[in-house]
C-alpha positions in Angstrom: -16.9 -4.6 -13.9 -14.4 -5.4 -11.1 -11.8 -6.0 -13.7 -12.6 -2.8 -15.5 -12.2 -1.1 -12.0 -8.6 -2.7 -11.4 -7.4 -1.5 -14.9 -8.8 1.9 -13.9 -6.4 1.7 -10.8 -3.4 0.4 -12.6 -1.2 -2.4 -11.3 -0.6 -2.5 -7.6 3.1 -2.7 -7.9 3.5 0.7 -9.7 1.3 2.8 -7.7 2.2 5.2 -4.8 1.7 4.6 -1.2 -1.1 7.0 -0.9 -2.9 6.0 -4.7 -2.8 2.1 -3.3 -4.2 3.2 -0.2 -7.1 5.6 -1.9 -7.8 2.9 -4.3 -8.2 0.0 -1.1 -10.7 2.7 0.4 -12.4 3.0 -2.5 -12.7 -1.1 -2.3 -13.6 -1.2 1.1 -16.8 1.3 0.9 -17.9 -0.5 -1.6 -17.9 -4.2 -0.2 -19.3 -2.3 2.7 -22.0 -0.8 1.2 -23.5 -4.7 0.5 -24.8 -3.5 -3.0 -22.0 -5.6 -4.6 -22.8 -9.2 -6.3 -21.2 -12.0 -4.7 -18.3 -12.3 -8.0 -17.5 -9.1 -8.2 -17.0 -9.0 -4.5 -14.9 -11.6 -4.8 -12.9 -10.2 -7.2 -12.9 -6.9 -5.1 -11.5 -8.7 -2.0 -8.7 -10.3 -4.4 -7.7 -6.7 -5.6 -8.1 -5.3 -1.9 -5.9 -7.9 -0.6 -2.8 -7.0 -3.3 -3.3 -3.4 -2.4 -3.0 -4.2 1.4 0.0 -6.1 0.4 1.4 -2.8 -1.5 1.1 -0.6 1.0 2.3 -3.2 4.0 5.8 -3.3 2.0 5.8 0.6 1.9 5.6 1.2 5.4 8.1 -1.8 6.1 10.3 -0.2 3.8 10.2 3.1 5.4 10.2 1.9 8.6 13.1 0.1 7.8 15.0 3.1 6.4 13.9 5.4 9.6 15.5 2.5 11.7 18.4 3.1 9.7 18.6 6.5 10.8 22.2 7.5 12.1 22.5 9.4 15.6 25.1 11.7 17.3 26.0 11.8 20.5 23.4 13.7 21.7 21.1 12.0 19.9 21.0 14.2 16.8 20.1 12.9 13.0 23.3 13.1 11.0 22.7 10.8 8.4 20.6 7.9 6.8 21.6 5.1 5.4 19.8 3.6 2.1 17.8 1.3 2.6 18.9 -1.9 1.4 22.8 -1.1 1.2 24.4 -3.2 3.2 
């Protein structure tokens, strides 16, 4: 049933922020809730863990490309630079 639940969600690498961070949610109420046999809450934790990971590399990547943000003299947003381009 776990696995019928991940292949619901899709693969972690193609979802959105927000979608990976529903479908972890949806993970964590359930292991919460203690109605879950042990495998499949095994299995849950394994898929929680690779949505955690998703969304941790989305926020470092944004945060990375708000660092990246370019400033004018008085402090002003005149630009942004890709992330990844130099």
């Amino acid at each position: 049933m776990a696995e019928e639940s991940m292949m619901q969600q899709g693969d972690p690498s193609q979802m959105s922020f927000e979608d990976a961070l529903r479908a972890l949610e949806s993970i964590v109420r359930r292991l919460e809730s203690g109605d879950v046999p042990l495998d499949e809450s095994i299995s849950l934790y394994s898929q929680g863990e690779e949505l955690r990971k998703r969304c941790m590399e989305r926020l470092q990547a944004a945060e990375a490309r708000i660092a990246k943000l370019t400033l004018d003299a008085g402090g002003g947003v005149t630009g942004a630079t890709p992330f990844g381009a130099d």
